[in-house]
C-alpha positions as CSV (number, residue, x, y, z in Angstrom):
1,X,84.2,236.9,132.7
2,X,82.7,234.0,131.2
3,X,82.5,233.1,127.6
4,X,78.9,233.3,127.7
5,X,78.9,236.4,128.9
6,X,81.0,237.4,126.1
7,X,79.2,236.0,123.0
8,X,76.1,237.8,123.9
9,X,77.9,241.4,123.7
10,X,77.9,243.1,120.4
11,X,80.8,243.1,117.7
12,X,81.0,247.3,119.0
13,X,81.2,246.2,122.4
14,X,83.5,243.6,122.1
15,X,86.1,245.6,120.4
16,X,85.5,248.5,123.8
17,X,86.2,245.9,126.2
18,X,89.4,244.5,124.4
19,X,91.1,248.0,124.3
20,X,89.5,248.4,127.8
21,X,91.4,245.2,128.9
22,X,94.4,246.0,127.1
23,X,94.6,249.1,129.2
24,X,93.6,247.0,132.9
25,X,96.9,244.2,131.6
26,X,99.1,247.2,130.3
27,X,98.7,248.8,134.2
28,X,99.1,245.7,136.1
29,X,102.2,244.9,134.2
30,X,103.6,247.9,135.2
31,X,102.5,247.2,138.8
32,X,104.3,244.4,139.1
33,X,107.3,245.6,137.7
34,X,107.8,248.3,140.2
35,X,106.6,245.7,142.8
36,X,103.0,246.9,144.1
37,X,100.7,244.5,142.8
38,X,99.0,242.4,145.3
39,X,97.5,240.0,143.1
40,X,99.2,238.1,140.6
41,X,96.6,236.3,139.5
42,X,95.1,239.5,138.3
43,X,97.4,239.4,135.2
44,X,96.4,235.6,134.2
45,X,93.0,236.9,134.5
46,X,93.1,239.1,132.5
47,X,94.9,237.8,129.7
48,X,92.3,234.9,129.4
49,X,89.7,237.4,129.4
50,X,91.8,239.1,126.5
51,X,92.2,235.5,124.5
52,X,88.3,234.5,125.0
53,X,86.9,238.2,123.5
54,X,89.7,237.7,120.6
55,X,88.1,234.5,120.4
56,X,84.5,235.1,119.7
57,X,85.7,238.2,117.4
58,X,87.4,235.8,115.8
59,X,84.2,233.3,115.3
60,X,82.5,235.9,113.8
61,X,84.8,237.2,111.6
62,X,84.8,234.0,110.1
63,X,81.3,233.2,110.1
64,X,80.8,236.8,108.2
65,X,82.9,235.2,105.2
């Protein structure tokens, strides 16, 4: 997901696809720790796409004060 792609989601949507990513890094981690996760990657991934929506919720937190 790219950061544009991010910023032009709404504040609702934004806070669907953080608890929806949440879930995706919650499962992989537990994937890997049993040892069937094919993709490693899949976990960085993820946790950037966690970090950029925190981001822009972040942004607009502050641009709200």
């Amino acid at each position: 997901m790219k950061i544009s792609e991010v910023r032009e989601m709404s504040t609702g949507e934004l806070k669907e696809k953080l608890y929806s990513l949440k879930e995706q890094l919650f499962e992989l981690r537990r994937k890997k720790s049993v040892g069937t996760l094919e993709r490693g990657e899949d976990v960085i991934t993820v946790r950037r796409d966690i970090a950029r929506v925190n981001m822009v919720l972040r942004e607009r937190e502050l641009e709200s004060k």
